[in-house]
C-alpha positions in Angstrom: 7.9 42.5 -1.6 6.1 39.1 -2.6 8.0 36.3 -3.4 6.9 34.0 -6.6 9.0 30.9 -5.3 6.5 27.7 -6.2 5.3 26.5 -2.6 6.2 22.9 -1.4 3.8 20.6 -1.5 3.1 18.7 2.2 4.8 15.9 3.2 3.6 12.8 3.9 5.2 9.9 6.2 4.5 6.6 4.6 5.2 4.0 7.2 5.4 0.6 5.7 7.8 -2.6 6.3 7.2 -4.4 2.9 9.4 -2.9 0.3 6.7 -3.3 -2.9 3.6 -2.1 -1.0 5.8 0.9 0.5 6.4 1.9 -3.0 2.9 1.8 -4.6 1.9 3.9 -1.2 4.8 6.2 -2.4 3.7 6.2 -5.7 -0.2 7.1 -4.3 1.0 9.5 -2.1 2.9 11.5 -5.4 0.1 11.2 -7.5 -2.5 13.0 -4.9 0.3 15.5 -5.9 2.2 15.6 -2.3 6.3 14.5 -1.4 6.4 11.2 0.5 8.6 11.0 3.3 9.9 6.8 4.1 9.7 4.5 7.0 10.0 1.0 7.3 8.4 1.0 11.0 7.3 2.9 14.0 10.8 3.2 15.1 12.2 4.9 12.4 8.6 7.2 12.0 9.1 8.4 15.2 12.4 9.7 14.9 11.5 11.4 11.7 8.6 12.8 13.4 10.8 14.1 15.9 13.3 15.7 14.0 11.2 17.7 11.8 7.8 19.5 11.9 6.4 19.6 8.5 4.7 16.2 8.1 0.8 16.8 7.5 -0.1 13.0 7.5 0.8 9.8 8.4 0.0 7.0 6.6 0.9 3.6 8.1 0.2 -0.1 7.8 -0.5 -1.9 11.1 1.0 -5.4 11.1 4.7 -4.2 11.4 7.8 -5.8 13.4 9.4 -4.2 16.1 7.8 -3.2 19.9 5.3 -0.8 18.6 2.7 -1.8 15.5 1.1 0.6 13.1 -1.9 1.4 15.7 0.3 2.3 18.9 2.4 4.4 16.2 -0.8 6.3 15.1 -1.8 6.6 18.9 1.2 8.0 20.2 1.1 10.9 17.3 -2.4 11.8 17.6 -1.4 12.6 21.3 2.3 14.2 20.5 1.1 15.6 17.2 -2.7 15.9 16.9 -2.6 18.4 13.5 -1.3 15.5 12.0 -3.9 13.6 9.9 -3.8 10.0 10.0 -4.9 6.8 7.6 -4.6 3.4 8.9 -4.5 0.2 6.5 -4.2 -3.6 6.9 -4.8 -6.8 5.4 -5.7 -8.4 8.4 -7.6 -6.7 10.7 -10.5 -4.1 10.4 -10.4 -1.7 13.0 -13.6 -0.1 14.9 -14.1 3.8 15.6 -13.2 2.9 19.3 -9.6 1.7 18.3 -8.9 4.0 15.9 -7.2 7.9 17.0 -10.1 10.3 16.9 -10.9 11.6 12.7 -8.4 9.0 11.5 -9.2 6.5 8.8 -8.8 3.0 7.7 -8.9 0.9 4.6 -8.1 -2.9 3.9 -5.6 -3.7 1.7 -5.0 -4.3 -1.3 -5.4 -0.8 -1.9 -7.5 0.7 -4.4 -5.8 3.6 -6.0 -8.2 6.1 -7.0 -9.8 6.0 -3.4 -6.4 6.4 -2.0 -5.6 9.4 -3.8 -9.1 11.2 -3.0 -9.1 10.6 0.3 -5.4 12.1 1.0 -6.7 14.9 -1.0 -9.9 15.4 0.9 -7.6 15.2 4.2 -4.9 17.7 3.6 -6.2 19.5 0.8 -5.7 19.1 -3.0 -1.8 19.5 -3.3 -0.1 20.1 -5.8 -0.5 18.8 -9.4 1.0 15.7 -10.2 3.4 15.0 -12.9 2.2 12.3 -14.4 4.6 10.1 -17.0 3.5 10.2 -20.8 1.8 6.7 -21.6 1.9 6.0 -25.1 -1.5 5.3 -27.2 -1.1 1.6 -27.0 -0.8 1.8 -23.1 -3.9 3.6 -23.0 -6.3 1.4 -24.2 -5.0 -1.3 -21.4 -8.3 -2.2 -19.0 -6.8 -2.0 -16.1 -6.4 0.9 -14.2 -3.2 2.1 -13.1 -3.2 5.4 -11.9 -5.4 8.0 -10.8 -7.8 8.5 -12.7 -10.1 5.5 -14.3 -13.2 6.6 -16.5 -15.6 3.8 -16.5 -16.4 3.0 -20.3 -20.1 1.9 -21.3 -18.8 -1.8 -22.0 -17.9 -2.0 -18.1 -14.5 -4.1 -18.0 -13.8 -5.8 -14.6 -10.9 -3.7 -13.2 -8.0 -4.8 -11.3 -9.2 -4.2 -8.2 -12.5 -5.5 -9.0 -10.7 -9.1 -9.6 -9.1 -8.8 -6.6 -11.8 -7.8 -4.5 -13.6 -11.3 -6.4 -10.5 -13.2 -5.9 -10.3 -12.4 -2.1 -14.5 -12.9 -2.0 -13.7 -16.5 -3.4 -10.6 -17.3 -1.1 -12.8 -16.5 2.2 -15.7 -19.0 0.9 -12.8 -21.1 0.1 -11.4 -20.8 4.0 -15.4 -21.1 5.3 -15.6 -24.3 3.7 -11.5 -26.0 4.7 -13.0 -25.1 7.9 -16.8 -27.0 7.5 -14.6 -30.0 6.1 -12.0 -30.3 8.6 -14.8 -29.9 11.7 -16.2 -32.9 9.5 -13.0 -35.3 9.2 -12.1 -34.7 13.1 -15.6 -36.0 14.1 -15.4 -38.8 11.8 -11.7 -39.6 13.4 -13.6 -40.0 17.0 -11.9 -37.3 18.3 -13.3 -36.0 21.4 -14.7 -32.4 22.4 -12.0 -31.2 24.0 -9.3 -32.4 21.5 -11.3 -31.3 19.0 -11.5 -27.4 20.2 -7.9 -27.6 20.8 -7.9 -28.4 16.9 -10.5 -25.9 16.3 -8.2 -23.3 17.5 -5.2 -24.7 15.9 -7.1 -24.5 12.8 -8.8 -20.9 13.4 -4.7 -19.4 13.9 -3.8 -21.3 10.7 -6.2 -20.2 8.6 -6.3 -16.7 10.0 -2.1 -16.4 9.2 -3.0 -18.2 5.9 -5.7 -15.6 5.3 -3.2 -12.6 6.2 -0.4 -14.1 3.8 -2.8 -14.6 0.8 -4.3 -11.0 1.4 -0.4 -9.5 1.6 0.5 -11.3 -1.7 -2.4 -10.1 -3.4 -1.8 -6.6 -2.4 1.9 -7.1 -3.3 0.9 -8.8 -6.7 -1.4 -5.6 -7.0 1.5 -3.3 -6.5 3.7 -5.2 -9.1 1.0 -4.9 -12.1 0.4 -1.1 -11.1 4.0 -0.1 -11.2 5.0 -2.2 -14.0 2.1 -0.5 -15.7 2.8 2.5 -14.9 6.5 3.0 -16.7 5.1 0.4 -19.9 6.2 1.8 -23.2 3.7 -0.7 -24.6 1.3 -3.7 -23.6 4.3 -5.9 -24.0 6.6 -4.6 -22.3 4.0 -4.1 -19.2 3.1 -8.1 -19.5 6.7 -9.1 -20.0 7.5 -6.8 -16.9 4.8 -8.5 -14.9 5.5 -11.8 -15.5 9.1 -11.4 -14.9 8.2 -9.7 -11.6 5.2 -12.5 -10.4 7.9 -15.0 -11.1 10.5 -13.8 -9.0 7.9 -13.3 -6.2 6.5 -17.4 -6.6 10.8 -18.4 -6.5 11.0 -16.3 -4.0 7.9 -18.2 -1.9 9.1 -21.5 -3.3 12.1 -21.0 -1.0 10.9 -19.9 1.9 8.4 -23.2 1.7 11.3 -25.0 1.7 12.5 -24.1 5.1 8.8 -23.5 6.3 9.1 -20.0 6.3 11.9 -19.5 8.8 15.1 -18.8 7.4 17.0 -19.0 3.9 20.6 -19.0 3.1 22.2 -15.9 1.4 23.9 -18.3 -1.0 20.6 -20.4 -2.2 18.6 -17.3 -2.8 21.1 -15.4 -5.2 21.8 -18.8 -6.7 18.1 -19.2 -7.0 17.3 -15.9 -8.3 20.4 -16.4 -11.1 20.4 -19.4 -12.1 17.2 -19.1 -14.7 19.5 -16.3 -16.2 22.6 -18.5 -17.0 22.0 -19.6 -20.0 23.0 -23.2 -20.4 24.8 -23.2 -17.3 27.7 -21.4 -18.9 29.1 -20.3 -15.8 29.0 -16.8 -16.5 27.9 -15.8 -13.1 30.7 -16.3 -10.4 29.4 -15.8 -6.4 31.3 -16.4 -3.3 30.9 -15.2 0.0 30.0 -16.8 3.7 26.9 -18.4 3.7 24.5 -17.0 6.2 20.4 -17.5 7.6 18.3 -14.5 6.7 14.9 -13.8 7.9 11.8 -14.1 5.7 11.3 -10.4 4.8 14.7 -9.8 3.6 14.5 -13.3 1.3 11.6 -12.0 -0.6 13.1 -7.9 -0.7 16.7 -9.7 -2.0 14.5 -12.1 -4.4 12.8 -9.2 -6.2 16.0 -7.2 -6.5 18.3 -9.6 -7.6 15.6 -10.8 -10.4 15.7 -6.5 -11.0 19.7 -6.3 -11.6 19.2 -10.2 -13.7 16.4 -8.6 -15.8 18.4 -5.6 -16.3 22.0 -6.7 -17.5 19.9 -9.0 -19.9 18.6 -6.1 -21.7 21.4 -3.5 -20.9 24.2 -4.8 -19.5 27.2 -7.8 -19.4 24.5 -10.4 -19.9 23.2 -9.1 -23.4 26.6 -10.0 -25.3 27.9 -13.2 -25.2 31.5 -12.4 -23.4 30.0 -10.4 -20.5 30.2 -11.7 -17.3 28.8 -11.4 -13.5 30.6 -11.5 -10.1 28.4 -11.1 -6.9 30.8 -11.3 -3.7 29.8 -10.4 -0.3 31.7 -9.6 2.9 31.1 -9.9 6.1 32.7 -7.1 8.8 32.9 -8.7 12.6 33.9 -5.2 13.6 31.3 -3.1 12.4 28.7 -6.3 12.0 27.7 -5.7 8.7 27.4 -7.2 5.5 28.9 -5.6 1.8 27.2 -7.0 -1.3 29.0 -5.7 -4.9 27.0 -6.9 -8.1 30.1 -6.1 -10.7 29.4 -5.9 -14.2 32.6 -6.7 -17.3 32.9 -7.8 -21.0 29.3 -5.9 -21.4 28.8 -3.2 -23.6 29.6 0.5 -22.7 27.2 1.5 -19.8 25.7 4.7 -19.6 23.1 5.9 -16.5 19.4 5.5 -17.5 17.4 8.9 -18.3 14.6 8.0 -15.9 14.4 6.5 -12.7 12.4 2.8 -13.2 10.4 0.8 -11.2 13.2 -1.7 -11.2 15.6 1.0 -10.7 13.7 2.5 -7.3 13.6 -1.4 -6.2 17.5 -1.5 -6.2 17.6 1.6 -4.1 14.7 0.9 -1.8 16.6 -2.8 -0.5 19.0 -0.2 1.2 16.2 1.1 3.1 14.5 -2.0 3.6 17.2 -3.5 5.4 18.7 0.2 7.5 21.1 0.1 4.9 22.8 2.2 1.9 22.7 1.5 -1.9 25.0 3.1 -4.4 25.1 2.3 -8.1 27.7 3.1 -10.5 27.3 3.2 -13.9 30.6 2.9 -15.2 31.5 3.1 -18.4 33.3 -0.5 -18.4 30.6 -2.4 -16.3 27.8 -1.4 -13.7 28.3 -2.1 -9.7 25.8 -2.1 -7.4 26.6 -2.3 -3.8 25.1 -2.9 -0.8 25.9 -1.8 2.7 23.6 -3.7 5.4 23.2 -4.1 9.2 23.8 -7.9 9.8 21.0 -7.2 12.6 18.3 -6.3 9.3 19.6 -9.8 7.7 19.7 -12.1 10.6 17.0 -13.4 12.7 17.3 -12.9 16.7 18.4 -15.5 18.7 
């Protein structure tokens, strides 16, 4: 007797360490019309890997922390699990066909989305069909394109990833000629041939990092247009989203130049990412808790969070009456070694759960994930709570 249960799309392991871009490559992933499956590094991909059997690619970045990057990671599945196809990406480094696993692919980020989802589909197959969100009349006349499918018009428009791809043309001629002109001031300083290809190295790992940076934040800044885009009731809303969400990002940077890109305090960043939201310095935000360092990645991942719960209690929530209030407290547990976050909503209006899940929304949850942790948010009729349950070890830099 034949069964007419609908089959299961195949699952694909998305393996990336920077909460935005993980999304997008979640959101590429859905639209090729397959179920993503999580990871923010080889460690954790392995032990999915190892605990189940139905993963039909992996699709991983390559810079990632931890002992093994996104290239020993592909490596050690194509031996373990060769059926398992594999894309490679990176904004730093362009792999050869001698470094790659045998039939895997690669692609430099930033991403380009219509590729993406043609080439998952041309390595496992054409899935299942997508369920694509309704975007309203207004959205669809936007130039850009944000999903997968882009019809080129007659009157070509340049399209996102075409600006990109210029923008990233002009920042290497940029980089080619910092370097021309600093060769240039070192000779005019007198400085001698060794000293200078000291400097010359110096300068080749500077600009290189600087290089990899820029390329991350435009993929990142890619990311943020294409998923604000993507849940826009109108033009507006999808440029208001945008900027809200590229602003965030530069406080977020602004920081972390501060303290050259080492460690931030917990207590500066959520007073950073608040304090453009309390109007008139009311006071209407009260936060207390230990001040501690954080590393880099979790300044930025908090940053773009926090700026999501602000943006959110604006519209929705305690901040869009004038007697709500905003406590943010956080704990930390010597016993266990981890840190509790509660975000508690009062004097706001009656809250009721949203009927679709946001970008801003998914960003709440993915933080848990981001830092090993757990999420939960409560949408309580008298105020919402979001909490959040983190390994001091995904927080703190190593000693």
């Amino acid at each position: 007797m034949s069964s007419n249960r609908p089959v299961a799309p195949p699952n694909v392991l998305v393996v990336e360490d920077e909460m935005v871009l993980r999304m997008r490559a979640v959101d590429i992933v859905e639209d090729a019309g397959f179920n993503p499956v999580e990871a923010i590094n080889a460690d954790e991909a392995m032990t999915i890997l190892e605990s189940r059997s139905d993963i039909s690619l992996l699709f991983t970045d390559i810079q990632m922390p931890g002992l093994m990057d996104g290239l020993k990671l592909a490596h050690a599945v194509h031996a373990r699990w060769p059926t398992i196809k594999i894309i490679l990406v990176s904004g730093q480094i362009k792999l050869t066909e001698a470094e790659k696993p045998s039939g895997a692919r690669f692609f430099s980020k930033p991403l380009e989305i219509t590729q993406m989802v043609a080439e998952i589909k041309a390595m496992i197959g054409n899935g299942m069909l997508a369920v694509m969100p309704t975007i309203s009349a207004e959205m669809q006349t936007l130039p850009l394109m944000t999903e997968a499918h882009a019809v080129e018009e007659p009157d070509h428009h340049p399209t996102a990833q075409e600006f990109l791809t210029a923008e990233n043309d002009s920042l290497r001629l940029l980089l080619e000629q910092a370097s021309i002109d600093a060769k240039v001031l070192l000779a005019q300083a007198g400085i001698d041939a060794k000293e200078r290809e000291a400097a010359d190295k110096l300068q080749k790992l500077i600009l290189d990092e600087l290089h990899h940076r820029i390329k991350n934040t435009l993929a990142t800044v890619s990311a943020i247009a294409s998923q604000s885009l993507r849940t826009a009731t109108s033009i507006a809303h999808g440029q208001q989203a945008i900027e809200g969400r590229l602003l965030a990002l530069g406080r977020a940077h602004d920081l972390l130049l501060q303290v050259s890109w080492a460690n931030a305090g917990l207590a500066h960043i959520i007073r950073g990412a608040t304090e453009a939201y309390d109007s008139q310095s009311e006071g209407r935000f009260t936060i207390t808790g230990p001040d501690i360092k954080i590393t880099s990645g979790a300044v930025i991942a908090l940053a773009m969070t926090l700026n999501e719960l602000c943006t959110n209690t604006t519209k929705f929530g305690a901040l869009s009456v004038p007697t709500g209030r905003i406590d943010i407290n956080w704990q930390i547990n010597e016993a266990t070694e981890r840190l509790k976050l509660v975000w508690r909503e009062s004097g706001g209006p009656p809250v009721q759960a949203p009927t679709r899940r946001s970008f801003g929304t998914r960003m709440m949850g993915s933080l848990g994930q981001q830092l090993s942790g757990q999420v939960e948010l409560s949408y309580d009729p008298s105020g919402f709570v979001y909490e959040l349950d983190v390994p001091l070890s995904s927080l703190v830099p190593k000693a």
